[in-house]
Every structure is written in structure tokens, then in C-alpha cells.
N, C-alpha and C positions, 0 to 999 in steps of 0.2 A: 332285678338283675344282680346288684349287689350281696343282697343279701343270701342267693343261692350261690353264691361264692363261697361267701363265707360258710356255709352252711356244708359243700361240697370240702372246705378245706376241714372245716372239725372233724366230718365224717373218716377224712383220710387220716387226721391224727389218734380219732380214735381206732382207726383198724391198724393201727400199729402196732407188728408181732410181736410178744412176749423173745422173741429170741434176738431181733435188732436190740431192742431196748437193753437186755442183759448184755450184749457184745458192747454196745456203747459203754455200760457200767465196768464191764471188767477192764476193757481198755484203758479207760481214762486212770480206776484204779492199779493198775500195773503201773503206767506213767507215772503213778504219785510216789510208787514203790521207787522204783529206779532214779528219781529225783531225788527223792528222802534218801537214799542209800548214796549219792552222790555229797550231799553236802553233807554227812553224817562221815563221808573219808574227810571232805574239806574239813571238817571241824577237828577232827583226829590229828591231820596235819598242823595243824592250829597249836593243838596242845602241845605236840612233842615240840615246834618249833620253839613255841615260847620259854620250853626250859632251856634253852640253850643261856640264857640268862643276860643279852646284849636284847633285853627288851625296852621298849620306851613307847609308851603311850600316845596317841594321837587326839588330837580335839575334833571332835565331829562338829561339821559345821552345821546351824541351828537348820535348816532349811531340812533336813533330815527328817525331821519332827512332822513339819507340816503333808512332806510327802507320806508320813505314817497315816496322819488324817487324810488325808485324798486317799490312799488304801484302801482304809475301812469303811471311810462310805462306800467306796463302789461296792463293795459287799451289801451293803443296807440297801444301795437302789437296784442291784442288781436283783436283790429277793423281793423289793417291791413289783419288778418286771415281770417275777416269778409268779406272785400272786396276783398278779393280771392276765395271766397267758393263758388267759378265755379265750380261741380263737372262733369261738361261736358267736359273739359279740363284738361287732363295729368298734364303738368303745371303748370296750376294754383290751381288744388288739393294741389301738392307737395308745391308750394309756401305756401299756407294756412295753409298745417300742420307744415310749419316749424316755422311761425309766434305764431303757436296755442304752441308749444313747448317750443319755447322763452316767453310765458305769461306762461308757468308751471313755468319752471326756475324762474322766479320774485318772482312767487308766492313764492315758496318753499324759496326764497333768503328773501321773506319779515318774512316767520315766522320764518327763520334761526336766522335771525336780533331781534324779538322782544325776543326772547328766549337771545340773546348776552344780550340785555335792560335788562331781568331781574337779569343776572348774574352780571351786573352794578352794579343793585341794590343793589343787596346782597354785593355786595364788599363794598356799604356804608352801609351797617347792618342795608337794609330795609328789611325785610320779609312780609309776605303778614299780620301779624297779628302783627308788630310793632307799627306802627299807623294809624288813619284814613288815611290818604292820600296815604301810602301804598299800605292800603287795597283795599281803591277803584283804586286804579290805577293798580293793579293785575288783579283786578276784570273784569273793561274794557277792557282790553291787551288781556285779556286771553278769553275770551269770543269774542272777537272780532276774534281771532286767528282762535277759534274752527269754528267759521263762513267762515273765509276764508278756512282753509280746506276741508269743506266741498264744497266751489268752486273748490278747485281743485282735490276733486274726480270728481265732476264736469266735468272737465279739461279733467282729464285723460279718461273717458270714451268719450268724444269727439273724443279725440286725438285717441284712438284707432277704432275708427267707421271710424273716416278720412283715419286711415292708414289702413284698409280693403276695397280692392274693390268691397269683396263679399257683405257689410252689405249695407243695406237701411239706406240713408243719411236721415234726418230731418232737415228741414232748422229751424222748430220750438224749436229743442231740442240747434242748436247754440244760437239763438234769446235768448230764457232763461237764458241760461248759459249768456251768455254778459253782460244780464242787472241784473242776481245777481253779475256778478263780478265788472262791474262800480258802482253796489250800494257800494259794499263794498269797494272802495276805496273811495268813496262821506261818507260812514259812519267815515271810519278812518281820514277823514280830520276835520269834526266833531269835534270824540272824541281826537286828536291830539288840538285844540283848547279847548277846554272845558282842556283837560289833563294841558293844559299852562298857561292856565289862571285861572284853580279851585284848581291844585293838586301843 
């Protein structure tokens, strides 16, 4: 019984039409465009502000660092998910959602972290409207954040497609999700530079 499950679910992901799978592709890449075009004004703003010349540096608290590492693993397990999303195989489904699981985890471990950073801050009596460099440094954080959350609603509607053997798999809808969630660690390393070097 089982296994004509399984069997009925790869059948359906392989008859998935070349025209879903490219809608899913351009979509997610538009999204990336309009994102990148956003924090490419925020950096713009960055620059003219700081020649105003009442600039002063901020110390980024260390925990920053670690939330880098939680980051880029979820990339690394999230590709290891990738390379299991055999849904023809018992197995290898199970392995894939537990990989897919472990990149929630990150996820949720990176915004748990950048929330820790900004209670940092405040412990050194930055607020988001103390000074420029505050300000823009809330600004990225948090914006940046809301982006990642939205991976991992992302996330979790995978995760739950995975763990039903009744639903029609999309190899399109993991494709998407992947490459907005490696965008958004290639964005946070970005603005973790830019943050080091502007703020």
C-alpha cells in the first residue's frame, strides 16, 4: 500500500509541466530582482549619508558571527535535502525531510540570533533612532530578517508537502525555495560586509 503511494506521488512530480516549473523559476527570480534592487537603494542611502561627515562607528556584537554560521549551513543541509528529494523512495523522502528540518532549525536559530544582536545593542544604548549608523544598521537586520521569514514560510510549506504522502510533490516549488534561500544567505554576507566596513 505504501509503496503505491509513493509510487503514485513520483508519478505526479514527474508529470509536472514544463510551464509550472518555468512560472515558479521566473517568479522566485523577479523576487530576487526587486529585493536586490531594494537593498542596492538602502546601500546608496548608506553612502551619501556617511559623507555627511558626523560618522562614528559601531561595534557589532560577536554573536553576529555565529548567526553567519547558522546561515550557511542551512544552505549546506538544505542542498543535502535536495539531493534526496527522491520521492520514489521511502528512504530517501525520510532522509530529505529531515535535512529540510534541520534548515528550518538554522533558520529560526539565525533570526533567534539577529534579535539576541539587537538586544546587544540596546544594552549599549543603540536604538534604532540614536544614530545614523544605528539606524541603518536596524534597518538592514530587520529587513533582511523579514526576507528570511519569509523563506521559511517557505520552508515549512515544503516541509509539510514532504511529510504528506497524499500531496503532489513539485520539484519546482523545492528548486525556488532553494534559490531564494541561498540568495538570502549570499545577501547576508553582503550586508554583514558592508555592516563591517560602513557601520
Amino acid at each position: 500500500m505504501a509503496s503505491t503511494v509513493y509510487q503514485r506521488v513520483a508519478s505526479s512530480s514527474a508529470s509536472e509541466t514544463p510551464g509550472h516549473a518555468h512560472a515558479a523559476r521566473s517568479g522566485i527570480w523577479v523576487a530576487i530582482f526587486a529585493i536586490t534592487m531594494s537593498f542596492a537603494a538602502l546601500t546608496s542611502s548608506l553612502m551619501v549619508r556617511q559623507g555627511s561627515g558626523d560618522w562614528k562607528h559601531i561595534a557589532l556584537p560577536a554573536v553576529i558571527y555565529l548567526n553567519t554560521v547558522a546561515l550557511l549551513l542551512s544552505s549546506l543541509t538544505l542542498e543535502m535535502g535536495r539531493s534526496r528529494a527522491d520521492y520514489g523512495s521511502m528512504s530517501r523522502r525520510r532522509d530529505s525531510l529531515l535535512w529540510l528540518i534541520a534548515t528550518l532549525a538554522l533558520g529560526m536559530v539565525f533570526v533567534a540570533g539577529q534579535y539576541l544582536v539587537w538586544q546587544r545593542l540596546r544594552e549599549q544604548g543603540l536604538y534604532l533612532a540614536t544614530t545614523s549608523n544605528s539606524s541603518f544598521f536596524y534597518v538592514f537586520t530587520a529587513v533582511h530578517v523579514l526576507h528570511v521569514l519569509g523563506g521559511i514560510t517557505a520552508l515549512s510549506v515544503l516541509i509539510a508537502g514532504s511529510a504528506s504522502r497524499q500531496r503532489v510533490f513539485r520539484r519546482s516549488r523545492f528548486e525556488a525555495t532553494a534559490i531564494y534561500w541561498h540568495f538570502m544567505g549570499a545577501l547576508w554576507l553582503y550586508l554583514l560586509i558592508v555592516i563591517s566596513v560602513r557601520l
